[in-house]
C-alpha positions in Angstrom: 0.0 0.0 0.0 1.1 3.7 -0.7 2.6 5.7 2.1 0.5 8.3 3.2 2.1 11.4 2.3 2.9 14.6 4.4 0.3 16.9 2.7 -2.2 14.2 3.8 -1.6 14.3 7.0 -0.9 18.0 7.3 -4.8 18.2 5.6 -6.5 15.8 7.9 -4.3 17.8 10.9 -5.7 20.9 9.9 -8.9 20.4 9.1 -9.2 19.9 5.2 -10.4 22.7 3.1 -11.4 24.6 6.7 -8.5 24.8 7.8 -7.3 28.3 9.3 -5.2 30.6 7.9 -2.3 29.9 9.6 -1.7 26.4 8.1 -1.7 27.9 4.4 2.1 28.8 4.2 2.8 24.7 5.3 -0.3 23.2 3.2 1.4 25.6 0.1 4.6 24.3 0.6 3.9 20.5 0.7 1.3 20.8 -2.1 4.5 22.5 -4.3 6.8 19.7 -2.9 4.2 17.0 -3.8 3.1 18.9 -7.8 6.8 19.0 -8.1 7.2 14.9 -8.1 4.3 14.6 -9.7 5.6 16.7 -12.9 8.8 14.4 -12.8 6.8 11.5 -12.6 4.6 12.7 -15.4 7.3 12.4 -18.3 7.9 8.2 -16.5 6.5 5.1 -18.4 4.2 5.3 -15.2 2.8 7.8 -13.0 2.2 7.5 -9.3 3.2 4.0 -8.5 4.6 4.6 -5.4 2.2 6.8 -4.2 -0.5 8.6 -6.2 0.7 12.0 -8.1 -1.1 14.7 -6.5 -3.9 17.1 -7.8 -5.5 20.0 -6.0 -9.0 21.8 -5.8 -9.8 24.5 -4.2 -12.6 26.9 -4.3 -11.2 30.9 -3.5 -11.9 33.0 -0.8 -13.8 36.5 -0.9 -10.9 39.3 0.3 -10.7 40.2 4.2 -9.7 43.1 5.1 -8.5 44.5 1.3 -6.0 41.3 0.8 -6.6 39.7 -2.8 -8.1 36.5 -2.6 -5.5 33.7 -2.8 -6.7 31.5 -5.1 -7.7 33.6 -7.5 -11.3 35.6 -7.9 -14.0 34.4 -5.6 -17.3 32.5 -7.0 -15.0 30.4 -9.4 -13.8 26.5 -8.5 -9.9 26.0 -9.1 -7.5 23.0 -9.8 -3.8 22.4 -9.7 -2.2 19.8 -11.9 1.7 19.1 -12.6 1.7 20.3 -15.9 3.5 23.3 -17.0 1.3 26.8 -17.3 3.0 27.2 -20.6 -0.3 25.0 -21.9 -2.7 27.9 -21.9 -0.4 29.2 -25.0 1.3 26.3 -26.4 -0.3 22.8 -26.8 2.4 21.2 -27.7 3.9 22.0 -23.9 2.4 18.4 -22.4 2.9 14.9 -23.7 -0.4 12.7 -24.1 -0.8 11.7 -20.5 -0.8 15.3 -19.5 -3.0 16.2 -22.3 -5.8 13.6 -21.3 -5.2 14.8 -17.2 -6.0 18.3 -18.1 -9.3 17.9 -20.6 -10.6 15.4 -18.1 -9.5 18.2 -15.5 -11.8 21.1 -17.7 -15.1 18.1 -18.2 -15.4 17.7 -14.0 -15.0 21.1 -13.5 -17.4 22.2 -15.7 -19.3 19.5 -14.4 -19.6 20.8 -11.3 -20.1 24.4 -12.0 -23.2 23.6 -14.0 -23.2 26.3 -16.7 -26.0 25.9 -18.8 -25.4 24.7 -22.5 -22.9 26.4 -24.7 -24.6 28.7 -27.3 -22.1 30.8 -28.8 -18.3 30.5 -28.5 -18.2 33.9 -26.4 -19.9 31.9 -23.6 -16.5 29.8 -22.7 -15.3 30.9 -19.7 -12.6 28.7 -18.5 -9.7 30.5 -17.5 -6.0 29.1 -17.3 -3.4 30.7 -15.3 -0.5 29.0 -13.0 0.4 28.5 -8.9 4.0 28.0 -7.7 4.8 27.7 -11.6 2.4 24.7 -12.3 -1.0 25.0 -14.2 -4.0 26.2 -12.4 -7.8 25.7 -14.1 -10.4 28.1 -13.2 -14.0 28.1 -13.6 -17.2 30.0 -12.2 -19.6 28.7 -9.7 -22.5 29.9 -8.5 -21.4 27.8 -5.0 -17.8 27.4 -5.4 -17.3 25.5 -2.1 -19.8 22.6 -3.2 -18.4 22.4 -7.1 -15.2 22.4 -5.3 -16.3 19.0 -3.3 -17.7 17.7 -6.3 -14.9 18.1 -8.9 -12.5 16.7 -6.3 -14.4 13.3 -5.9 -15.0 13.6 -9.8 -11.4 13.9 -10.4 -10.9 11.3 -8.6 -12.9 8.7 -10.8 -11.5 10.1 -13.8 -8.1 9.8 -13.5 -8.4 6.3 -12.8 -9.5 5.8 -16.3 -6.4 7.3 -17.9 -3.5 4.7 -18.7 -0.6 4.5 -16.9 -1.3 7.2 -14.0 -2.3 6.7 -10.5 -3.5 10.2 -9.1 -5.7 11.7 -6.4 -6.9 15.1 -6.0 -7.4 16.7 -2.6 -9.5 19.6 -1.5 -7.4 22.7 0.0 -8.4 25.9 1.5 -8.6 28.5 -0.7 -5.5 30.6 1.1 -3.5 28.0 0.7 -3.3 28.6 -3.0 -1.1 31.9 -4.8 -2.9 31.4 -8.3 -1.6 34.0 -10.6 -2.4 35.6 -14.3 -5.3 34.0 -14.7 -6.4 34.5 -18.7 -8.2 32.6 -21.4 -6.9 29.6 -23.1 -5.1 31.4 -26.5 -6.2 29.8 -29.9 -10.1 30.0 -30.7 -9.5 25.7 -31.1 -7.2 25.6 -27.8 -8.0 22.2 -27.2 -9.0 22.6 -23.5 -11.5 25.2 -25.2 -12.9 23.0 -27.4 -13.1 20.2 -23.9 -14.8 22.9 -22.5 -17.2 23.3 -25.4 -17.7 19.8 -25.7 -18.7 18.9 -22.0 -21.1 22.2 -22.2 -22.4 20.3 -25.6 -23.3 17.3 -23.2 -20.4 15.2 -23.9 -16.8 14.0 -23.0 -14.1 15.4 -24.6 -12.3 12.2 -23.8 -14.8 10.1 -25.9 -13.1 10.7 -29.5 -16.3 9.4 -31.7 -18.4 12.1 -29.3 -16.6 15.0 -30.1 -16.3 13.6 -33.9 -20.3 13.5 -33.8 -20.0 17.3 -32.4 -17.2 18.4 -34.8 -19.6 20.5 -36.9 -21.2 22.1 -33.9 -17.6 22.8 -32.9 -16.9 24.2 -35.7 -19.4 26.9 -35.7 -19.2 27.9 -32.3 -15.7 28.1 -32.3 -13.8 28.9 -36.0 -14.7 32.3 -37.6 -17.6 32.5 -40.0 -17.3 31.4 -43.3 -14.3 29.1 -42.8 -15.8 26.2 -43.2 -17.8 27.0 -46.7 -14.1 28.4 -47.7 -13.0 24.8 -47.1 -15.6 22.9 -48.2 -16.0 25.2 -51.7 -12.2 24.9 -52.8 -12.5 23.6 -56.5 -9.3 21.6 -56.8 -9.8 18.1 -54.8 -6.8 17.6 -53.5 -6.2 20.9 -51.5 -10.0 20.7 -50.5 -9.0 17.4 -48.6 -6.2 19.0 -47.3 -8.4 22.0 -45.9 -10.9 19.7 -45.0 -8.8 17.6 -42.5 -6.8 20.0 -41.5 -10.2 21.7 -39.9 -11.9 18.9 -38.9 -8.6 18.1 -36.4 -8.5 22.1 -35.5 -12.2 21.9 -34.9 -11.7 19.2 -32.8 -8.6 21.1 -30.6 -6.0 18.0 -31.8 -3.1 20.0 -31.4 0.2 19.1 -30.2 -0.6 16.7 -27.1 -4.1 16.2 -28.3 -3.9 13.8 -31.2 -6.3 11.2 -33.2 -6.1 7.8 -35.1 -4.3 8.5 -38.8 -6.8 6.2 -40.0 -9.5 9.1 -38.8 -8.4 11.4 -41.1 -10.5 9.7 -43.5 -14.0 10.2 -42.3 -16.3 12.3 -43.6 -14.8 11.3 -47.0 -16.5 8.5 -49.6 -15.6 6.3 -52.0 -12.8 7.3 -53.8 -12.2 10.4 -52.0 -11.2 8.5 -49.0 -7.7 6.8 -51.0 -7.5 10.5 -51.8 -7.4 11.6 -48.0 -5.3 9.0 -46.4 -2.7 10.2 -49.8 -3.0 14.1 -48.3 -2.8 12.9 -45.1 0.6 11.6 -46.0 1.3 14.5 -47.3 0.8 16.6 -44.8 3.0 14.6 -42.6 5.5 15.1 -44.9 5.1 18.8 -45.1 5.1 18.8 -41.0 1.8 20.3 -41.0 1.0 17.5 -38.8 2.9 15.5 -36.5 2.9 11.2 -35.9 3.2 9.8 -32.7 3.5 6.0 -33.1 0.6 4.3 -30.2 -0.2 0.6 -29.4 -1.0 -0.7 -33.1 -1.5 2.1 -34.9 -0.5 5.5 -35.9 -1.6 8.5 -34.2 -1.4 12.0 -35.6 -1.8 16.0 -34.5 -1.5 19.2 -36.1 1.7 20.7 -35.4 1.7 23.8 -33.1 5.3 25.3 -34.7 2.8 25.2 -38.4 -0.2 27.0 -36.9 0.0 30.0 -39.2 0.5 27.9 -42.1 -2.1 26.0 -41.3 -4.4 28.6 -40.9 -3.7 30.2 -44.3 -4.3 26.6 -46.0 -7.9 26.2 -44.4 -8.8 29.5 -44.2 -7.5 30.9 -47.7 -5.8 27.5 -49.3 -2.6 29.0 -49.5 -0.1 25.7 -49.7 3.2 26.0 -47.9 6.6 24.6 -49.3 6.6 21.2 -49.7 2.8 20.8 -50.3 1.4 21.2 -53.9 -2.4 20.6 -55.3 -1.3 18.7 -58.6 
């Protein structure tokens, strides 16, 4: 069995998430100590076999006495993970085990703040922002303090669906968090925007055929108007099957860390048009538009964060980079 660790104990000491104020400078320090092995631990062939890697909740205090609440603005529900802030800007910055923790991070969240469905992309409102230099997850809640409770136990459950990663969140006192520069996800298709979306669609954006189902909705909440008709219209087959897969994996946020089956690529496409998008898909691996990461069995691919303004002027305009020509 797992050794209990010293945040544990310092938590059940102090009284879990009501713990006074003068336990937050100790419960800060183990909770850095404790995010710092997990991040280690998070680039390992396994996660948390010793002893779980640890998340954190938290739901922020209101202000006393003119201080700046700790953990950010009050009415919102916060997590910690051992992932590097750097996400909120680059999605490339985690590996797939870090990808899947975050978006599973986002759904139980959202879950528990209980926004009501997503009608425009202007709704999203989760913000990303970092504590002690790992990567913080905020979201309003009408009763922060009871979405906090949930997402923890929520969390929980999750996680122990993702491969290879033993993890378990605990709830903390609000003071006991410095959350800092808390801002929107950059990228219209950030993929922990288009989680977001997704869960407030009434799915998970872990179930890959889900948000496939959703990927037109996606699309027009999230890319700017007309894109897709641009795409879709382009006269010469070839670069309209390279437009059309490169936005059907940028409506779907599978950037960087976020990735899907090469053998995907092809749907949405019939008869022979599908031997014509497995060839572009090819293609566009060759170009590094996107990028292969070899999985269990079969080939895996993402759109390739260092190409993103490239990529954008293909779907958007079809302008083809070097190495890519519509022949």
């Amino acid at each position: 069995m797992a050794s209990e660790s010293e945040l544990e104990r310092a938590l059940a000491d102090a009284g879990g998430a009501d713990a006074p104020r003068e336990w937050g400078a100790r419960l800060r320090d183990l909770l850095r100590a404790e995010l710092e092995r997990g991040a280690r631990e998070m680039s390992e062939p396994r996660s948390g076999r010793e002893r779980p890697v640890a998340l954190a909740v938290a739901a922020p205090e209101a202000p006393e006495g003119g201080r700046e609440a700790a953990a950010g603005a009050p009415g919102a529900v916060v997590a910690v993970l051992p992932l590097p802030p750097e996400l909120r800007a680059d999605s490339d910055a985690v590996a797939e085990r870090g990808a899947t923790l975050a978006a599973a991070a986002v759904e139980r969240l959202v879950e528990a703040a209980e926004p009501r469905r997503l009608r425009a992309g202007s709704d999203l409102a989760l913000l990303l922002g970092a504590s002690d230099g790992f990567l913080v997850l905020s979201y309003p809640a009408a009763d922060p303090r009871w979405a906090a409770e949930y997402a923890r136990e929520a969390l929980d459950d999750a996680v122990g669906a993702i491969d290879r990663l033993r993890a378990r969140a605990y709830l903390l006192p609000g003071h006991a968090l410095a959350v800092e520069d808390l801002r929107p996800p950059i990228g219209a298709t950030h993929p922990l925007r288009v989680a977001e979306a997704v869960t407030r669609l009434g799915a998970s954006p872990l179930d890959e055929d889900a948000v496939e189902r959703l990927e037109p909705e996606l699309l027009r909440l999230l890319e700017p108007a007309g894109v897709a008709t641009r795409a879709h219209d382009d006269p010469d087959p070839r670069r309209r099957a390279m437009r059309r897969i490169l936005q059907r994996l940028d409506g779907m946020g599978k950037w960087g860390g976020y990735h899907t089956a090469f053998d995907h690529l092809a749907r949405g496409f019939a008869g022979n048009d599908r031997a014509l998008a497995f060839e572009v898909g090819e293609e566009l691996l060759d170009a590094g538009l996107l990028s292969e990461k070899p999985s269990v069995g079969q080939r895996h691919v993402s759109l390739n964060p260092r190409r993103a303004g490239e990529i954008r002027g293909l779907i958007e305009e079809g302008a083809l980079p070097p190495g890519l020509s519509a022949r």
